[in-house]
PAMI-461830 format. One line per 5 residues: their letters; for each residue x, y, z of N, C-alpha, C. Coordinates in steps of 0.2 Angstrom, whole numbers, plus 5000, padded with zeros to 4 digits. Example, Ala and Ser with C-alpha at 12.3 -4.5 7.8 and 13.67 -1.06 7.14 Angstrom:
BEGIN
as	5066:4972:5039:5062:4978:5039:5066:4984:5039 | 5064:4989:5035:5068:4995:5036:5064:5000:5039
***
This chain:
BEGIN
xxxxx	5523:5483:5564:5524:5490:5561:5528:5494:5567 | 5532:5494:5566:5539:5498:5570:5539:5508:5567 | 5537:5509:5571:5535:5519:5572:5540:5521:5575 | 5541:5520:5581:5545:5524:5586:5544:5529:5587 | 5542:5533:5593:5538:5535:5597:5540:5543:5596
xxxxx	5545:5543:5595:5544:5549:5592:5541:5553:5585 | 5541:5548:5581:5536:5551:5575:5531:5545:5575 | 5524:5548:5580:5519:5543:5581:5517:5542:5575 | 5515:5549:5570:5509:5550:5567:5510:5548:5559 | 5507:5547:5556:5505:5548:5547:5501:5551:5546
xxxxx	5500:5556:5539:5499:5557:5536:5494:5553:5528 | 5487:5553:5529:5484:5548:5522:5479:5552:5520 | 5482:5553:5512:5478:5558:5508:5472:5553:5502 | 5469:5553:5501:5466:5551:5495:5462:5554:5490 | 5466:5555:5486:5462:5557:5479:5456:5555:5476
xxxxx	5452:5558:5476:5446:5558:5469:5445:5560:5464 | 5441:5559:5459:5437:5564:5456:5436:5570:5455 | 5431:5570:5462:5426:5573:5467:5431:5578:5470 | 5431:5574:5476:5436:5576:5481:5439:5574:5483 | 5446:5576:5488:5453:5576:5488:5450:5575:5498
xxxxx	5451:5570:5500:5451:5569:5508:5459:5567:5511 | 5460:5571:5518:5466:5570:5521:5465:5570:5529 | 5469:5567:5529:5470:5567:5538:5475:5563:5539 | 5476:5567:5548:5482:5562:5552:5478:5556:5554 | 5482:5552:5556:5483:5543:5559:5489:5542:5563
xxxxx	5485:5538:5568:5490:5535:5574:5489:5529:5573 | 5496:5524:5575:5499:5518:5576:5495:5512:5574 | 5488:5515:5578:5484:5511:5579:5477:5511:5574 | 5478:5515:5570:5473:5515:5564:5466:5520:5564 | 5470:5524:5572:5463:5529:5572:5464:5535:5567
xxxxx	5459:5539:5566:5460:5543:5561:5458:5548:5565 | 5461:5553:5568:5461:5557:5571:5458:5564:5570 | 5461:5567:5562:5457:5573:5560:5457:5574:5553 | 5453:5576:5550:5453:5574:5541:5450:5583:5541 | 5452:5584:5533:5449:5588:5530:5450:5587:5524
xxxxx	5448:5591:5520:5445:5588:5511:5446:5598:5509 | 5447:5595:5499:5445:5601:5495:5442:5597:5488 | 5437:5603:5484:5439:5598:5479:5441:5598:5475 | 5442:5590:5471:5447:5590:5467:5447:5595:5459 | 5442:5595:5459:5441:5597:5451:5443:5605:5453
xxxxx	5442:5610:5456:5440:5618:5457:5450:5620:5455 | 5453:5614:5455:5459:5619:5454:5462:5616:5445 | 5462:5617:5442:5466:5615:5435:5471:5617:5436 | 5476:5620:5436:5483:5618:5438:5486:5615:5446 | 5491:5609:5445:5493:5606:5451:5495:5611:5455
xxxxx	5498:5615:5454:5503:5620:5458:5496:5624:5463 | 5491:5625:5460:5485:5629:5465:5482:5624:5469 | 5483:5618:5466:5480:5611:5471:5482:5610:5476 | 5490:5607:5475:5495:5607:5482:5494:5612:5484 | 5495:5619:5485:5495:5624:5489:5488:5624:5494
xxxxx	5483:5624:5488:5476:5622:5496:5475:5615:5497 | 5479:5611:5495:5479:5607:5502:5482:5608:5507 | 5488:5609:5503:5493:5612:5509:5491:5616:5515 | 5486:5621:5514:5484:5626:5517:5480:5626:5523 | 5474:5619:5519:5471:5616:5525:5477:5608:5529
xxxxx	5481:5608:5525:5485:5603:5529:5488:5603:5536 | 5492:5608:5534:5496:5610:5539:5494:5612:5546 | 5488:5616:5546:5484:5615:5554:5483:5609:5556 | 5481:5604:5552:5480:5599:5556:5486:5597:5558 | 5492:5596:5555:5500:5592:5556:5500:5598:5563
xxxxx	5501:5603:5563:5502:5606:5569:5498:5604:5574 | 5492:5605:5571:5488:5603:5581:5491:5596:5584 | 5495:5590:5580:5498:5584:5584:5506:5585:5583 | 5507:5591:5585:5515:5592:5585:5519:5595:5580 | 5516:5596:5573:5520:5597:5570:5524:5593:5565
xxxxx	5528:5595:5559:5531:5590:5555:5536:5584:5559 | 5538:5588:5566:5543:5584:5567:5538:5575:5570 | 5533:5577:5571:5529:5571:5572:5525:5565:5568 | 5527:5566:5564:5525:5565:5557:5529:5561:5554 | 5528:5551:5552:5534:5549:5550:5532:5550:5543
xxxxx	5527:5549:5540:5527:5550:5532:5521:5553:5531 | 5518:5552:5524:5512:5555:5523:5513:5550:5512 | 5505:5545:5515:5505:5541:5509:5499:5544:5504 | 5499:5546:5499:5492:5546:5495:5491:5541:5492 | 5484:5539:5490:5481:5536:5487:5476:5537:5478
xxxxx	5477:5537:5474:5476:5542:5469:5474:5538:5462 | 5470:5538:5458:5471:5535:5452:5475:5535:5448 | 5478:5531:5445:5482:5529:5440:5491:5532:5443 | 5491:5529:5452:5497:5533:5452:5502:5526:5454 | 5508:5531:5451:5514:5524:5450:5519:5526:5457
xxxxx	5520:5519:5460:5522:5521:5467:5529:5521:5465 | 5532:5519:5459:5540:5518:5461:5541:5526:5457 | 5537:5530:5453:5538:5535:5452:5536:5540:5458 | 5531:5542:5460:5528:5545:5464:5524:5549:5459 | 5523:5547:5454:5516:5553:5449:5510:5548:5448
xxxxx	5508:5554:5445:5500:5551:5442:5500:5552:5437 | 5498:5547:5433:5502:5546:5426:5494:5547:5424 | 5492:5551:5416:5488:5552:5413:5481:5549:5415 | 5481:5553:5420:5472:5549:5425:5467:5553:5422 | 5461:5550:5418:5457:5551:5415:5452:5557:5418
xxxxx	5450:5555:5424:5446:5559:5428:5449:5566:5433 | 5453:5566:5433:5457:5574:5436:5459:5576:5428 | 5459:5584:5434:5459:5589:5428:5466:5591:5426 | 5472:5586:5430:5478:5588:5428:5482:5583:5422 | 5484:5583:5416:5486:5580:5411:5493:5580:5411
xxxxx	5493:5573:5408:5502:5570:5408:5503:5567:5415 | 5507:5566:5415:5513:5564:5422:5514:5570:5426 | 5511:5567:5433:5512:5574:5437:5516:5571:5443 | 5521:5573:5445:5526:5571:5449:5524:5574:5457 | 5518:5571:5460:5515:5573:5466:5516:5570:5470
xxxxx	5520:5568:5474:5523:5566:5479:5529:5570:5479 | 5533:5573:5475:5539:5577:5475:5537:5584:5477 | 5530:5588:5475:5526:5591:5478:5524:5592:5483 | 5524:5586:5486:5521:5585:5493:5528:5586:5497 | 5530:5583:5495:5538:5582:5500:5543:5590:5500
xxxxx	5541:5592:5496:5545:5600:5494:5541:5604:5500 | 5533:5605:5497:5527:5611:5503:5528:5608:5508 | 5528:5602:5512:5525:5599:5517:5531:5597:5521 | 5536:5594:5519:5544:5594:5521:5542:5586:5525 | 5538:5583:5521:5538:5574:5525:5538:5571:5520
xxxxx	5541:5564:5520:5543:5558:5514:5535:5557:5514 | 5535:5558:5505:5529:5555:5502:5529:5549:5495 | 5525:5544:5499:5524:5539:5496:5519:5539:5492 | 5516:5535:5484:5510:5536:5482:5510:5530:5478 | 5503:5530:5477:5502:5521:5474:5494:5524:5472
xxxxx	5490:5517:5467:5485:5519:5467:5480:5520:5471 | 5474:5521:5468:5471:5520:5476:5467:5511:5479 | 5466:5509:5473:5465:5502:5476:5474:5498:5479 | 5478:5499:5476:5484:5497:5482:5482:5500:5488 | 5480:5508:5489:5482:5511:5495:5476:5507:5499
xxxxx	5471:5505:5496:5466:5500:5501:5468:5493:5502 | 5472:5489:5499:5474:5483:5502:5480:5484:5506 | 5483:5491:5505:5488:5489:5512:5486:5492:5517 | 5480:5497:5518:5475:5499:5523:5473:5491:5527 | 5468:5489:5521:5468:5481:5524:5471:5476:5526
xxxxx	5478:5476:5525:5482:5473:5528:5486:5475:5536 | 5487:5482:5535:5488:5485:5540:5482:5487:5546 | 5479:5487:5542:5473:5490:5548:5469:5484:5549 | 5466:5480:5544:5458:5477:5542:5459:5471:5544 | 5454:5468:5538:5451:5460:5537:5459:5455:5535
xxxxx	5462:5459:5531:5470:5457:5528:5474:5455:5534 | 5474:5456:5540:5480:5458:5545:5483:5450:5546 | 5489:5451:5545:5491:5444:5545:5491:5440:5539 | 5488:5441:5534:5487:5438:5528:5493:5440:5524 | 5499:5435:5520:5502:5439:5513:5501:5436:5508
xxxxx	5495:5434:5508:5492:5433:5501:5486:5435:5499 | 5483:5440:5498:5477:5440:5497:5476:5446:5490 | 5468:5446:5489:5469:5452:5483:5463:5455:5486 | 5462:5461:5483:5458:5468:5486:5454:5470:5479 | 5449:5469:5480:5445:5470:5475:5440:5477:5478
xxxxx	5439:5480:5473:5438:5487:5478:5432:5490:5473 | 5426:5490:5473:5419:5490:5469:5416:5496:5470 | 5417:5503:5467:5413:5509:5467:5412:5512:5459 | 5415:5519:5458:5413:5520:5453:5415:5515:5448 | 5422:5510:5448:5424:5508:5444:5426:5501:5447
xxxxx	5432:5497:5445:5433:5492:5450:5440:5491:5449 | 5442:5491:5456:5451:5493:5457:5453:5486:5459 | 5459:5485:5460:5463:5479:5464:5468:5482:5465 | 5470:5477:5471:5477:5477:5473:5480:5468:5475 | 5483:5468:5474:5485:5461:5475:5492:5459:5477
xxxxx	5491:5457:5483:5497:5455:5488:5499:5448:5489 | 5506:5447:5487:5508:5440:5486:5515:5440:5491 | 5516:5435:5495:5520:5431:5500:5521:5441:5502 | 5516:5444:5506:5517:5448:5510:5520:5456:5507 | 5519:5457:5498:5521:5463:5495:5515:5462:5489
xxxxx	5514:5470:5488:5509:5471:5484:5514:5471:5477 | 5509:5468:5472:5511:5466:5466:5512:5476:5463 | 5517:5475:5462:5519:5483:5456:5518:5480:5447 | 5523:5477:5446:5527:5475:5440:5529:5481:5439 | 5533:5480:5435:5539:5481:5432:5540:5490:5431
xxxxx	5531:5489:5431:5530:5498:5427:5529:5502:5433 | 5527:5499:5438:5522:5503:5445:5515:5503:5443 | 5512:5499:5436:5504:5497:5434:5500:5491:5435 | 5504:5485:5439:5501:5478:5437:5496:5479:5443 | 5491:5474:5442:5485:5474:5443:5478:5477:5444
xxxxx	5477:5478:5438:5471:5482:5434:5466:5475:5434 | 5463:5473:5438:5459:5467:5436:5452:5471:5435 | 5451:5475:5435:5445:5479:5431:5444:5479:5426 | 5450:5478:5422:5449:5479:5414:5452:5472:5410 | 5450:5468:5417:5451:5462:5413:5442:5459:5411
xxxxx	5445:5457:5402:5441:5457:5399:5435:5452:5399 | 5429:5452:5402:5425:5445:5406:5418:5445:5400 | 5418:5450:5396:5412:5447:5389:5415:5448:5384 | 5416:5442:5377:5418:5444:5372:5413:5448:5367 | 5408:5445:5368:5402:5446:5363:5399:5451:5365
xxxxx	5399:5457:5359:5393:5463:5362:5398:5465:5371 | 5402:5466:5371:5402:5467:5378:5403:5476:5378 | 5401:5477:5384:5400:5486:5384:5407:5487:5383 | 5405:5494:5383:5410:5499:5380:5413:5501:5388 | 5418:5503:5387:5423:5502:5396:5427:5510:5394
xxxxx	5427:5515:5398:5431:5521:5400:5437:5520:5396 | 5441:5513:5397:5449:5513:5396:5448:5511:5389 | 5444:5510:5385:5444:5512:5379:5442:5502:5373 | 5442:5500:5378:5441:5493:5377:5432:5489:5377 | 5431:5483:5376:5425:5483:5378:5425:5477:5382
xxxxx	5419:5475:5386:5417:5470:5387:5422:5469:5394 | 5425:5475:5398:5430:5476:5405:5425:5474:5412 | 5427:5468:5415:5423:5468:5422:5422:5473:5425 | 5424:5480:5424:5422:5484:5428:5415:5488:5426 | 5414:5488:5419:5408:5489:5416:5402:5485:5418
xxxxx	5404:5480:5421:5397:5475:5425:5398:5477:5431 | 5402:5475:5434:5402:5474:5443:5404:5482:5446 | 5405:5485:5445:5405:5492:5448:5397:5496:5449 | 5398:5501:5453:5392:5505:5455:5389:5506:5447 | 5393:5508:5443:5389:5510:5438:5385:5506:5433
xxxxx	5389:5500:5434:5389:5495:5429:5382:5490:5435 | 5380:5490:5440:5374:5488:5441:5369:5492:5438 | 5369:5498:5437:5365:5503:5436:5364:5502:5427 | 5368:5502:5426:5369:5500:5417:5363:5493:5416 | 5366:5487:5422:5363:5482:5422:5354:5484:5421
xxxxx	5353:5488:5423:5348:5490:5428:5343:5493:5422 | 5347:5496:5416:5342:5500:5411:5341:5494:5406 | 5347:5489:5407:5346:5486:5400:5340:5477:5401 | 5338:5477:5411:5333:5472:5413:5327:5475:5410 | 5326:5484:5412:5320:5487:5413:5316:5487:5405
xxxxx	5320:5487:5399:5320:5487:5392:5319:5480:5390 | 5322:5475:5392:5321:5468:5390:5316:5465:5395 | 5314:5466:5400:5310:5461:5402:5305:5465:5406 | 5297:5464:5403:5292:5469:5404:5287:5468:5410 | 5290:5464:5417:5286:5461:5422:5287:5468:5427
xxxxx	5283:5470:5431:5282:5476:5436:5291:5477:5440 | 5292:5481:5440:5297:5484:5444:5296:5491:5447 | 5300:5490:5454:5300:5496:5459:5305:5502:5455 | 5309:5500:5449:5312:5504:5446:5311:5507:5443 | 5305:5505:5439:5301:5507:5436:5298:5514:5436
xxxxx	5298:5517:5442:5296:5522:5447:5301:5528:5446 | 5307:5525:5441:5314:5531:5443:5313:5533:5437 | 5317:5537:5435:5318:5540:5426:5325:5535:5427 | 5326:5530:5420:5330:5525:5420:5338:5531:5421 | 5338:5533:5418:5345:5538:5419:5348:5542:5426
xxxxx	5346:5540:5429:5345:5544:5439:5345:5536:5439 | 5344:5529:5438:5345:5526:5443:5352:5523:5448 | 5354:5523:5454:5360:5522:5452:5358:5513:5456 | 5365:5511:5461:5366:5505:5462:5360:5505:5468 | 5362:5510:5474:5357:5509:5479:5351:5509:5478
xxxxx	5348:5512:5473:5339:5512:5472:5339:5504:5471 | 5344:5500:5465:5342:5493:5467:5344:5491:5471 | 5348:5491:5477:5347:5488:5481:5341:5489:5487 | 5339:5495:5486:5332:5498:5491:5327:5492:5486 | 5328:5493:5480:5321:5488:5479:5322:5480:5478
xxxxx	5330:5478:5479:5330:5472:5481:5327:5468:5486 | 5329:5472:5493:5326:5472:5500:5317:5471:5501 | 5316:5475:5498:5307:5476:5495:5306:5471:5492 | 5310:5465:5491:5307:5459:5485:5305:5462:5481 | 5308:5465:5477:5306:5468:5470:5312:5460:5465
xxxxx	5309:5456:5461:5314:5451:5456:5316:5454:5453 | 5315:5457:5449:5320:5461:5444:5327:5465:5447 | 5326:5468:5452:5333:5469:5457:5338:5465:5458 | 5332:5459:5461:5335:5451:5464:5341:5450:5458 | 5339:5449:5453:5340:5449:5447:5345:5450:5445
xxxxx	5347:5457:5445:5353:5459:5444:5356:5461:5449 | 5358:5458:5453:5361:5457:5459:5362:5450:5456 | 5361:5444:5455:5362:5440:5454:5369:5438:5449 | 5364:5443:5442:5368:5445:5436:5376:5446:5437 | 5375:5455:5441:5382:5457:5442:5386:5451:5447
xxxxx	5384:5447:5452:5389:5440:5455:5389:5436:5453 | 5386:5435:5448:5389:5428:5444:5394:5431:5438 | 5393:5436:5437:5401:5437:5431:5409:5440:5437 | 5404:5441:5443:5410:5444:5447:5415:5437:5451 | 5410:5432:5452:5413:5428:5455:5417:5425:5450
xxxxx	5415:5424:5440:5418:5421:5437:5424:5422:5437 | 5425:5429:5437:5430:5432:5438:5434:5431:5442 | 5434:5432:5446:5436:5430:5452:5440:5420:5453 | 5436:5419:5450:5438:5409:5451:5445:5411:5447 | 5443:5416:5442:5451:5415:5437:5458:5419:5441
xxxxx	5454:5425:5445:5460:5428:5449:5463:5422:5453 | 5458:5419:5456:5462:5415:5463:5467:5409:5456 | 5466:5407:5452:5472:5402:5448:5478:5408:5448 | 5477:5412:5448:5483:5417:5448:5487:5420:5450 | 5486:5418:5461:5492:5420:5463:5487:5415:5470
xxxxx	5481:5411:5470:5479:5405:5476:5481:5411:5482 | 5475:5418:5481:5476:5418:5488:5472:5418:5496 | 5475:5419:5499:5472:5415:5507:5462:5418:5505 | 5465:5426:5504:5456:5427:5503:5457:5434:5499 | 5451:5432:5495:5447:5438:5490:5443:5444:5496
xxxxx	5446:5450:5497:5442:5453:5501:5439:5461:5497 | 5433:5462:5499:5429:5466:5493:5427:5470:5498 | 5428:5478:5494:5425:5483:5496:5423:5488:5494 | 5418:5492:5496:5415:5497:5493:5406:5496:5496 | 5402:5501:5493:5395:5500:5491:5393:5494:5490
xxxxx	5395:5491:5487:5391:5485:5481:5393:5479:5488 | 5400:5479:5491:5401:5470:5495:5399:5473:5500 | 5392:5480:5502:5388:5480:5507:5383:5477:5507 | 5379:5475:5499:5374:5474:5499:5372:5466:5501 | 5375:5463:5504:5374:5456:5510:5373:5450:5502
xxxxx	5368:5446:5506:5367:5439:5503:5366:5440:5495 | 5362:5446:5495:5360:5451:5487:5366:5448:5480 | 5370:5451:5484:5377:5449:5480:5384:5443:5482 | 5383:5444:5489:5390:5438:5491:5387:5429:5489 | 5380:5428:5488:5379:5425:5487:5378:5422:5479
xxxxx	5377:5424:5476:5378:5423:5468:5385:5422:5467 | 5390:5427:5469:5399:5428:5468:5401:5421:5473 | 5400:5420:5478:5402:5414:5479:5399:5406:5476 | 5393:5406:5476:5391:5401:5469:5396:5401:5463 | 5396:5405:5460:5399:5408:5452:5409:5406:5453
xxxxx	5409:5408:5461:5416:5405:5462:5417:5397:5461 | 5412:5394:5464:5411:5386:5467:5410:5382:5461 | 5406:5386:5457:5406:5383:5450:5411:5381:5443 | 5414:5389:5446:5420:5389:5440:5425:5387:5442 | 5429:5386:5449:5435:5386:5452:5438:5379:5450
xxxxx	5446:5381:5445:5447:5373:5447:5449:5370:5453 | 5446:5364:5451:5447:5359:5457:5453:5358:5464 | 5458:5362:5459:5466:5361:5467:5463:5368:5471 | 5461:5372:5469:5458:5379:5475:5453:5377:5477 | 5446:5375:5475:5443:5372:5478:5442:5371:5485
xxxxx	5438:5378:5489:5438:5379:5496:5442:5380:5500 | 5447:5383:5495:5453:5386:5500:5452:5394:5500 | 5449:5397:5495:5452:5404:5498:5443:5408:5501 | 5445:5413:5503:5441:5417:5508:5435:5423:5504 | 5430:5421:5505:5428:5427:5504:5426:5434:5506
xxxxx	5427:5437:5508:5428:5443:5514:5424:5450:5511 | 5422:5453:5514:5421:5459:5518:5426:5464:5521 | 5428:5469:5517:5432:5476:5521:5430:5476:5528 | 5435:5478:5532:5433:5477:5538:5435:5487:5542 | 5439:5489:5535:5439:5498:5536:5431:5499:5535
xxxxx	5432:5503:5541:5424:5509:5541:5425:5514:5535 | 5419:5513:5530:5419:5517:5525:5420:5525:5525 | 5418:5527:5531:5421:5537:5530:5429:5535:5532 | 5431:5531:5535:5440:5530:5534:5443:5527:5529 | 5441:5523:5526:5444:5518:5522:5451:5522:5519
xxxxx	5448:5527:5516:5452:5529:5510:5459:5532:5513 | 5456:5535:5519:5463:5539:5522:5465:5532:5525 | 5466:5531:5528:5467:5523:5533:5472:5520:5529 | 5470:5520:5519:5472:5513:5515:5479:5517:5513 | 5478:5525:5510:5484:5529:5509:5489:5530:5516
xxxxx	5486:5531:5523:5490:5531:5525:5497:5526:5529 | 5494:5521:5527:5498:5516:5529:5504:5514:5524 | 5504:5518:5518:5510:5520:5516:5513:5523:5520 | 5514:5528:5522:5517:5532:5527:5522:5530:5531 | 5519:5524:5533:5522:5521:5541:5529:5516:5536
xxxxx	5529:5516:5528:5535:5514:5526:5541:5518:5522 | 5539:5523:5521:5541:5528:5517:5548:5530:5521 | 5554:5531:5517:5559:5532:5520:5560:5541:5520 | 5563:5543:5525:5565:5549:5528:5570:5554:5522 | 5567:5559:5524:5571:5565:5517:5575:5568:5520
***
């Protein structure tokens, strides 16, 4: 990664739902100073960019100023990095195509790069993490929904559109499968996501009537870490579904590795925190299903980004590629 020393720093923004987290990075993948708005409180783009702007700009100042700044990357839902917008993202309150990185690069006066935000985490990972060194790998990224990014001979797969690699919504139950956000049924991300443990979790506590520490919650409030709290506890029923959601994750999974064999599967979020709980089922469910020529060749890994950085860390590392305005 080639900086030159006179523009140490980057810029890495990531988009939520919720909330909009930013801060500077240095060379070395520290993240120096962050601040945040939230996402939802502006309905139009134009009132958005401006307070972030607002709170931006002090921080680019206190490390020199724009001149010190080689780029500034976001990381954002449904965003196409050969365009620089956020094309029709279901969860922000801005609709259509919104050309946010042209936004940025006008208020701010630094080249902006953008991608979504599971890309922006496997080039975090490669740049910063468990990935370094690696140009094969894919980025499975497990929170409210389930993202990927998938890097082949050393570039992250785009296609054609600036959309490929949604392995979330790829389809892992024909029958009866749940109903999926993106308008489909029966999409991995409806099982293996935060929510989709919690979904797991209403529909064990209704079919199977042995004692559970869940039992304790109002079904509708429970989310993933209550069962993981009553996993630990030896509560079965938790075991359970932990088990559930890795053996459809790993099946999953054995089919991803047929499709680009790479070095290693690295998972993050909540859920590839919860240890033996989960890594254990998804690797079984791999060993079982995998064809034979892959067969103990690829990696199963752990994010090696600190969870309060990930997001800035994964966006930023765009930054350090983005060409000069």
């Amino acid at each position: 990664m080639v900086t030159g020393m006179e523009k140490p720093y980057v810029v890495g923004m990531d988009i939520g739902g919720t909330n909009t987290v930013f801060g500077v990075v240095d060379s070395r993948g520290n993240v120096l100073a962050t601040d945040s708005v939230k996402t939802q409180s502006y309905s139009k783009i134009e009132d958005y960019v401006e307070a972030v702007c607002t709170k931006l700009r002090p921080l680019i100042e206190s490390f020199g100023g724009v001149e010190k700044i080689k780029g500034m990357g976001v990381g954002a839902p449904n965003g196409n990095y050969y365009n620089g917008t956020i094309e029709f993202a279901p969860n922000l309150p801005w609709r259509g195509v919104i050309p946010l990185a042209a936004l940025f690069e006008e208020k701010i006066g630094v080249p902006t790069a953008l991608t979504n935000d599971a890309n922006a985490a496997a080039i975090g990972e490669m740049t910063y993490g468990a990935a370094r060194g690696m140009k094969d790998f894919i980025m499975i990224t497990l929170g409210t929904g389930v993202g990927s990014g998938i890097v082949v001979n050393g570039q992250l797969v785009y296609g054609h559109d600036g959309f490929a690699g949604e392995l979330g919504h790829v389809i892992v139950r024909r029958e009866n499968g749940r109903q999926c956000g993106c308008g489909r049924k029966g999409c991995l991300e409806t099982y293996c996501s935060a929510t989709g443990v919690a979904r797991t979790a209403r529909e064990f506590l209704v079919a199977r009537p042995e004692p559970s520490l869940l039992r304790d919650i109002p079904a509708e409030e429970i989310v993933s870490k209550d069962v993981f709290d009553a996993a630990v506890r030896g509560d079965k029923l938790a075991q359970d579904i932990f088990e559930y959601t890795g053996r459809i994750l790993g099946e999953a999974l054995a089919d991803f590795i047929a499709f680009s064999s790479p070095e290693a599967i690295i998972l993050f979020g909540g859920l590839a925190k919860s240890g033996d709980y989960i890594m254990k089922p998804i690797q079984k469910a791999i060993d079982d299903n995998i064809l034979k020529i892959y067969a103990g060749k690829t990696k199963l890994l752990i994010s090696e980004l600190k969870d309060a950085d990930a997001a800035v860390l994964g966006a930023s590392a765009l930054g350090w590629e983005v060409r000069d305005i």
